[in-house]
N, CA, C and O of each residue as an XYZ file, in Angstrom:
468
protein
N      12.737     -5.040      0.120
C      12.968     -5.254      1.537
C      11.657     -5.258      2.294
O      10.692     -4.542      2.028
N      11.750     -6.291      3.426
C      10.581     -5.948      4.394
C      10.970     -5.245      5.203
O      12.175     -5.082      5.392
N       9.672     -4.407      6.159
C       9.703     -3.619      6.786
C       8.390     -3.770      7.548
O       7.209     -3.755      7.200
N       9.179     -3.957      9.003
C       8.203     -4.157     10.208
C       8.547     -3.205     11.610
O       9.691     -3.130     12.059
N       7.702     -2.694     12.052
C       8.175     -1.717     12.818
C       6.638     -1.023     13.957
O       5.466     -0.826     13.632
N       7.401     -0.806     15.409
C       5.762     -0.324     16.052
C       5.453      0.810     15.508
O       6.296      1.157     14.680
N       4.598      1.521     15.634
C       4.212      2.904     14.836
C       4.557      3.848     16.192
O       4.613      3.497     17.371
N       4.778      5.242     15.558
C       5.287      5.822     17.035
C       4.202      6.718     17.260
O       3.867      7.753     16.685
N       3.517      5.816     18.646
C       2.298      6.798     18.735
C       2.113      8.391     18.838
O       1.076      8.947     19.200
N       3.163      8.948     18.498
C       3.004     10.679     18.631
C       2.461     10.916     17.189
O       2.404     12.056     16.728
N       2.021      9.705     16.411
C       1.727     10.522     14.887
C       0.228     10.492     14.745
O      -0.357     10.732     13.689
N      -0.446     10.128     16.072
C      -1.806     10.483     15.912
C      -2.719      9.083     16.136
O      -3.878      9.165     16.545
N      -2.212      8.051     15.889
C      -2.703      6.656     15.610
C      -2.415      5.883     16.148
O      -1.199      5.897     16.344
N      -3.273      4.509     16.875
C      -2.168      3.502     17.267
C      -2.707      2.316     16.948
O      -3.843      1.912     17.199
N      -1.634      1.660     16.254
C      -1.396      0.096     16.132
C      -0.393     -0.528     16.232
O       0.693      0.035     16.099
N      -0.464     -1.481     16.420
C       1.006     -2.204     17.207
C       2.000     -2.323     16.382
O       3.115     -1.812     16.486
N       1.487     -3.181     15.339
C       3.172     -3.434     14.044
C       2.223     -2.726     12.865
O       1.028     -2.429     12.867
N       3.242     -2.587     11.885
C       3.122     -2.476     10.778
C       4.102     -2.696      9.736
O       5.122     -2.055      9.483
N       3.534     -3.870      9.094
C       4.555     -4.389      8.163
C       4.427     -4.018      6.707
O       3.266     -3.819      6.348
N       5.385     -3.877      5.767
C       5.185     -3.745      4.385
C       5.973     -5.206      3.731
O       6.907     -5.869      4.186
N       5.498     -5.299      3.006
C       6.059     -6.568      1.985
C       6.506     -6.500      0.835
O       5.875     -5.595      0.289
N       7.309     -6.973      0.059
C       7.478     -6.557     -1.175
C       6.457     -6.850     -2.198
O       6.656     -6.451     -3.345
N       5.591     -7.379     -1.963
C       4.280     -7.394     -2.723
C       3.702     -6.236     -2.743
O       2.998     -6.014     -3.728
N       3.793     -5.379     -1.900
C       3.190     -4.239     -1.249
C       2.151     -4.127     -0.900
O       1.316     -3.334     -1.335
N       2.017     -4.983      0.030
C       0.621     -5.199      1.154
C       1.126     -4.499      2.368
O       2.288     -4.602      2.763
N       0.337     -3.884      2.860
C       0.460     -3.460      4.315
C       0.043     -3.976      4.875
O      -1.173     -4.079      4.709
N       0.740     -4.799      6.102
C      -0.191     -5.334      7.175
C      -0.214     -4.208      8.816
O       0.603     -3.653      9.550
N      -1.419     -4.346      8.724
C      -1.695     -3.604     10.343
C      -2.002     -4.899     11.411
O      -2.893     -5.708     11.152
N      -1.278     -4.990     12.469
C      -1.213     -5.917     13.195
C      -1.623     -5.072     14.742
O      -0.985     -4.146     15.242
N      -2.995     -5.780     15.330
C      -2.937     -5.294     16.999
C      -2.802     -6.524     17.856
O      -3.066     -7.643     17.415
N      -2.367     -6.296     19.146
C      -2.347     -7.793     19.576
C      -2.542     -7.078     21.086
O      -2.140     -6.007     21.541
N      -3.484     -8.359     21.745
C      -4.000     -8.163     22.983
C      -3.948     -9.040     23.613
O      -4.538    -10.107     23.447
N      -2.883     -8.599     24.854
C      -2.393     -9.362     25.475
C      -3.185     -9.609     27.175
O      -2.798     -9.135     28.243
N      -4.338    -10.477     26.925
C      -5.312    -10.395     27.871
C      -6.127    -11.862     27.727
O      -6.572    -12.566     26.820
N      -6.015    -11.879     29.641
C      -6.730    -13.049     30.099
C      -8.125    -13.495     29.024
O      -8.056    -14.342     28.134
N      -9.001    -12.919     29.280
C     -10.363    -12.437     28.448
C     -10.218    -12.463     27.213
O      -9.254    -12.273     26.471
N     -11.621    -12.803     27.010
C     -11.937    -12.589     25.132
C     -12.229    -11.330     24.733
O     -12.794    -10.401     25.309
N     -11.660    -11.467     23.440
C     -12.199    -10.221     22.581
C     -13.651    -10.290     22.071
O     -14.123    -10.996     21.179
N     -14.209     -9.417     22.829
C     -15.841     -9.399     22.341
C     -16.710     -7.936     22.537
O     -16.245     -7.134     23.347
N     -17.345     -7.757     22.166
C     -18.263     -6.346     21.849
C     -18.087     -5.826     20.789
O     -17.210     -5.978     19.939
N     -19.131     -5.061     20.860
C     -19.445     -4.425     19.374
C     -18.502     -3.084     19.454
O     -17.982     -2.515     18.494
N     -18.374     -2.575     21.407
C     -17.486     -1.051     21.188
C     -15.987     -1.637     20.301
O     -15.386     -1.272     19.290
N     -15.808     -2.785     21.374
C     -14.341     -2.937     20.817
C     -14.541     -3.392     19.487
O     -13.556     -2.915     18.923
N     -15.082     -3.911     18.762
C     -14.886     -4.105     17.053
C     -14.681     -2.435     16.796
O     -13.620     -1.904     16.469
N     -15.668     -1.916     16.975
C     -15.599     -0.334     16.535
C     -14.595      0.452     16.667
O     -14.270      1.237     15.776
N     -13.754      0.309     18.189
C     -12.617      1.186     18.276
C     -11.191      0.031     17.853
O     -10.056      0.198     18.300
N     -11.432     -0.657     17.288
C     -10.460     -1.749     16.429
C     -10.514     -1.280     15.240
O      -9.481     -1.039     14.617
N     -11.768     -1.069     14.717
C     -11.766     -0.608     13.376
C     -11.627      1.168     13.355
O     -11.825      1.557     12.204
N     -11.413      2.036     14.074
C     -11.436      3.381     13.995
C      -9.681      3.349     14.283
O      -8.927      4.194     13.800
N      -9.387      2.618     14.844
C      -7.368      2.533     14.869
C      -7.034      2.276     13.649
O      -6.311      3.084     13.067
N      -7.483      1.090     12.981
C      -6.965      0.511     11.534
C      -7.220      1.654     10.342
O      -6.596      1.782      9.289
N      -8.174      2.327     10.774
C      -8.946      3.217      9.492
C      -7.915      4.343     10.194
O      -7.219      4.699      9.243
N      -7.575      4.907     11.103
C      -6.800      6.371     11.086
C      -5.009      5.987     11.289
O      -4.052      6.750     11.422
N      -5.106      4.087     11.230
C      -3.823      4.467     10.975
C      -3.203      4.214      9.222
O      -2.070      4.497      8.832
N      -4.323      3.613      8.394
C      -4.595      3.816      6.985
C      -4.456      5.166      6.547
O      -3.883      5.374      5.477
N      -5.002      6.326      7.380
C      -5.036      7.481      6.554
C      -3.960      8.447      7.131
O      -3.867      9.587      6.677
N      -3.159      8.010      8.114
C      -1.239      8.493      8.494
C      -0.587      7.856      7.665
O       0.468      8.424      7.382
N      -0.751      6.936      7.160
C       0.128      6.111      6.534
C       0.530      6.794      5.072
O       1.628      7.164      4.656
N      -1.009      6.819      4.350
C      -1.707      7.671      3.279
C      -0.615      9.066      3.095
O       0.133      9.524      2.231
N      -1.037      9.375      4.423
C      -0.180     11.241      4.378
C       1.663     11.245      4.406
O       2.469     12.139      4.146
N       1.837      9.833      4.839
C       3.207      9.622      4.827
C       3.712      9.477      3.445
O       4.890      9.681      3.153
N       2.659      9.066      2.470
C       3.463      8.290      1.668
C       3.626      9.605      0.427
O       3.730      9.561     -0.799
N       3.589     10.709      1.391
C       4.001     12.169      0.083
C       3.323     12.100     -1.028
O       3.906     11.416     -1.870
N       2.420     12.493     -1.338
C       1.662     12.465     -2.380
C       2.056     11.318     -3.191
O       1.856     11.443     -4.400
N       2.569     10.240     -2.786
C       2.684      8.959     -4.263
C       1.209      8.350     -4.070
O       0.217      8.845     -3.534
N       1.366      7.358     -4.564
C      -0.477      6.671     -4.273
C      -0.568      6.472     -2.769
O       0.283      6.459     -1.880
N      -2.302      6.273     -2.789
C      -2.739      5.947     -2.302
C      -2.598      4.205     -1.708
O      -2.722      3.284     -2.516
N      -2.366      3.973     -0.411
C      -3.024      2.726     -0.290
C      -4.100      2.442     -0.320
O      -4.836      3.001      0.493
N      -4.724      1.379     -1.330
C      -5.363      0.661     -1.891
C      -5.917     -0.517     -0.710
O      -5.118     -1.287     -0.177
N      -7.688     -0.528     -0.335
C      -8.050     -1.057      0.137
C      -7.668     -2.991      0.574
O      -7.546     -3.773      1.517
N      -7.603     -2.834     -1.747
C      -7.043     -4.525     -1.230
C      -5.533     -4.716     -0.869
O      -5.220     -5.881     -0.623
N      -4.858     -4.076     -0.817
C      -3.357     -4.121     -0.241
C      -2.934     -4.115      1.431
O      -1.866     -4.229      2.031
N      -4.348     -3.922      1.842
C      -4.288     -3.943      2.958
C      -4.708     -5.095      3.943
O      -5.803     -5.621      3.741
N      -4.068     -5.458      4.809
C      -4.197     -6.771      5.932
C      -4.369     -6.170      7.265
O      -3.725     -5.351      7.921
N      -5.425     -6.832      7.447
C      -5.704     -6.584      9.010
C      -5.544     -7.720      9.762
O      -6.032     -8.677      9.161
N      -4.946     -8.104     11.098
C      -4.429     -9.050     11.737
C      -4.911     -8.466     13.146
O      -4.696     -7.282     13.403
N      -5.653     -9.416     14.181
C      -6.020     -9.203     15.437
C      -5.561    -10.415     16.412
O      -6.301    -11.376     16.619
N      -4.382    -10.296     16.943
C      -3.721    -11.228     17.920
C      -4.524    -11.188     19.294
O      -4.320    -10.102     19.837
N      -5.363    -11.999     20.032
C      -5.492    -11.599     21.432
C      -5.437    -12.912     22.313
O      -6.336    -13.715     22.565
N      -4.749    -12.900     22.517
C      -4.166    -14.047     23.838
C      -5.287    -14.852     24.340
O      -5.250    -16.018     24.732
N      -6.411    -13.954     24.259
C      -7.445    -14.705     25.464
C      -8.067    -15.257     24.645
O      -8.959    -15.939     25.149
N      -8.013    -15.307     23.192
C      -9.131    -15.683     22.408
C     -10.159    -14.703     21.745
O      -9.774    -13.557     21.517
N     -11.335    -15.038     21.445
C     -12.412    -14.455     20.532
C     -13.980    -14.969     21.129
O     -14.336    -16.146     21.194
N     -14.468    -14.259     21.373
C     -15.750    -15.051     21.469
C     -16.278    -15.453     19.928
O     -15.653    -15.243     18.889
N     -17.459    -16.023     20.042
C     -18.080    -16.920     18.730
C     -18.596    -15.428     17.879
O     -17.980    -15.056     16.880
N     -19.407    -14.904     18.248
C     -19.509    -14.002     17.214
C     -18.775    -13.101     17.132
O     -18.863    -12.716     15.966
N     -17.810    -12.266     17.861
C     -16.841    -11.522     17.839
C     -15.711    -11.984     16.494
O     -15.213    -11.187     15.699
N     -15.518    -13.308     16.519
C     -14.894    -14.146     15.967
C     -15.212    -13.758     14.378
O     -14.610    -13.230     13.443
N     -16.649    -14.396     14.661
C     -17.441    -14.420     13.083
C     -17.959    -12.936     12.509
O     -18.362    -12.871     11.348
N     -17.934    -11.688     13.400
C     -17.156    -10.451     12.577
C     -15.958    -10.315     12.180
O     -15.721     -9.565     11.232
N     -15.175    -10.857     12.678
C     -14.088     -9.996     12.141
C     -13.491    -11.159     10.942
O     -12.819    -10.775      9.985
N     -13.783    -12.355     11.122
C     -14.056    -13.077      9.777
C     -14.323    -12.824      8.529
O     -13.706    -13.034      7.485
N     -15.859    -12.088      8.907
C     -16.519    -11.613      7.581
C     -16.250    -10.352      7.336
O     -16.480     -9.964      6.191
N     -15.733     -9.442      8.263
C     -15.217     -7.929      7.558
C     -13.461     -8.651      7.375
O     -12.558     -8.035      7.941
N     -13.099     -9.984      6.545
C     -11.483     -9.807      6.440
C     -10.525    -10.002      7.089
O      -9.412    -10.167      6.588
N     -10.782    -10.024      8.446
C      -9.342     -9.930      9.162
C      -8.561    -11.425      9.485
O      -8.981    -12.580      9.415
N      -7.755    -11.082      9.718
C      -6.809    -12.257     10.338
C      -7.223    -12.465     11.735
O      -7.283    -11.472     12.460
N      -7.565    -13.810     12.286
C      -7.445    -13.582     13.862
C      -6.308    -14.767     14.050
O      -6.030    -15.671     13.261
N      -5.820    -14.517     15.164
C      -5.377    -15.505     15.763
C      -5.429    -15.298     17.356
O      -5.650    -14.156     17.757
N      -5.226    -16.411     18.360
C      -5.146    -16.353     19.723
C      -3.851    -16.997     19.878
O      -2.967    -17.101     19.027
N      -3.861    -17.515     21.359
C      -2.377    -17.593     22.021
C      -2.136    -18.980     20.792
O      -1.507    -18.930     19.735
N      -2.769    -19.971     21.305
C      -2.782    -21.448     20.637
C      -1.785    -20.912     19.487
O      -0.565    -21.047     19.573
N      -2.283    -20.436     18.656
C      -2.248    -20.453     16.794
C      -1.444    -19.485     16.921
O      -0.892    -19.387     15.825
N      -0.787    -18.199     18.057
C       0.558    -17.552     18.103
C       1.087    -18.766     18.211
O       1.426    -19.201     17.110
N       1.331    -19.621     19.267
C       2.637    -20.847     19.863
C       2.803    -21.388     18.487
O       3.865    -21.171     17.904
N       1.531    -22.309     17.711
C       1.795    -22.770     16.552
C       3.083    -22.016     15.418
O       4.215    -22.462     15.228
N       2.386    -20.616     14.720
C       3.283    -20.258     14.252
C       4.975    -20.031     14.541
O       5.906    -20.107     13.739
N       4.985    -19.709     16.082
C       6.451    -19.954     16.627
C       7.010    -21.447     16.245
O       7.952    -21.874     15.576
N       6.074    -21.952     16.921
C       7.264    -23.803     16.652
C       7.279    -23.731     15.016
O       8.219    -24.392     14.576
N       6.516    -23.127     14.029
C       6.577    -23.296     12.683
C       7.628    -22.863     11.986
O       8.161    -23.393     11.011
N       7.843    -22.075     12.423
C       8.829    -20.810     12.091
C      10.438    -20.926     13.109
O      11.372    -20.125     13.069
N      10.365    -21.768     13.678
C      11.560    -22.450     14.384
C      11.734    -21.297     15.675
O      12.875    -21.084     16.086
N      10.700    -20.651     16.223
C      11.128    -19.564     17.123
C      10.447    -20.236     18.656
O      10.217    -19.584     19.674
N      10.337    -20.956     18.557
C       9.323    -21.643     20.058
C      10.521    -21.792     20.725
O      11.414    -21.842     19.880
N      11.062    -21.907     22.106
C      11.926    -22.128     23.187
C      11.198    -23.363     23.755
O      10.012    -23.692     23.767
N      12.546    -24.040     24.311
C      12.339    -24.977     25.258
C      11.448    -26.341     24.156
O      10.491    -26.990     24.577
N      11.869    -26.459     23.175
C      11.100    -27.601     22.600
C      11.989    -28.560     21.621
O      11.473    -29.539     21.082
């Protein structure tokens, strides 16, 4: 079964979704819902200090069975406003998924969920 769900921020961490797959990848998904681009070095940093402490709740959830495993893990950064160029081309090269509004709408009409079309 999949399993997608917000995380409930009283457990210490926050990221928006978190999905499991039956592959057993975790995806950590944030999405920013803002005029503006995603750019700076703070915000890469406190992007990556959410993903990393909500990796190690996850960890403590999973009752002493394993560990999640670095490569099992997906990072996904939704932000409406876009990316600037190098903002972009970090989070590229550390792995992540980006997408903006554009390439959200895309996947909707893909996936048959777009309205009004």
């Amino acid at each position: 079964d999949n399993y997608a769900g917000k995380i409930n921020r009283t457990r210490g961490f926050e990221v928006d979704i978190v999905g499991k797959s039956k592959d057993r990848k975790v995806w950590l998904v944030e999405v920013r819902n803002w005029k503006g681009k995603f750019s700076g070095r703070s915000e890469l940093k406190g992007l990556e200090r959410r993903f990393k402490r909500a990796i190690e709740m996850l960890n403590l959830e999973e009752n002493g069975k394993r560990e999640i495993k670095e490569n099992r893990i997906i990072k996904w950064v939704i932000c409406t406003g876009g990316f600037t160029r190098p903002t972009k081309k970090k989070l590229i090269e550390q792995d992540y998924y980006i997408s903006d509004l554009e390439a959200i709408n895309y996947i909707a009409r893909v996936c048959g969920l777009a309205h009004g079309e």
